[in-house]
N, C-alpha and C positions, 0 to 999 in steps of 0.2 A: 401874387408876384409872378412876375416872367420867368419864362425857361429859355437858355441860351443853349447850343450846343458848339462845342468845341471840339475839335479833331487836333490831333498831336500827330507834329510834321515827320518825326523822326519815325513813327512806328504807325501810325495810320490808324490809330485807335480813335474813340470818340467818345465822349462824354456829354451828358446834360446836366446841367445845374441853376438853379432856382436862385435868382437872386434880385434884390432892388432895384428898381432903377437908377439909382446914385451908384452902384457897383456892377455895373455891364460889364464893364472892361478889367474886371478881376477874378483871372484865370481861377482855374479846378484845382482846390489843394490838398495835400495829402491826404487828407482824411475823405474826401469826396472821390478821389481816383488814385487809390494808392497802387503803389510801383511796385514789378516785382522783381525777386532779390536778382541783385546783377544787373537791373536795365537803368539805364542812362536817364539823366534825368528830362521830364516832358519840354518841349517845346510847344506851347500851346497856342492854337490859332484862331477866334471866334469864327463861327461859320453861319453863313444867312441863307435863310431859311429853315427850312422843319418840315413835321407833320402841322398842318395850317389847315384849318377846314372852317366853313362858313355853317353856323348852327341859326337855322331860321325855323318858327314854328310856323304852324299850318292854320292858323289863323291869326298873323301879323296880317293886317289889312295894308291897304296903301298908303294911310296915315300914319305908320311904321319906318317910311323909308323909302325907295325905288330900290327892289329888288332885282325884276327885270326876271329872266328865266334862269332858276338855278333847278 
């Protein structure tokens, strides 16, 4: 499953979380990024992109794909 990362508008935190693709768009909840005592409750924002890397082994031939120079 994907990982999403969301950042909270109000206090600039950020969270990952792992979810279906039928639920992208369902925010970080309590139990995933709980709140601490006193703070206001999250406004949460999804945010695009991440750590994103290209995993290519050393003997994918050219019948693998176009690579090109990684």
């Amino acid at each position: 499953m994907p990982q999403y990362l969301w950042a909270d508008k109000n206090t600039g935190k950020t969270c990952t979380v792992i979810r279906s693709f039928n639920e992208y768009e369902q925010p970080p909840t309590e139990e995933e990024h709980p709140r601490s005592p006193g703070e206001e409750p999250a406004d949460w924002e999804r945010q695009i992109g991440g750590d994103q890397a290209l995993i290519r082994g050393p003997n994918w031939g050219g019948a693998k794909g176009y690579w090109g120079k990684v």
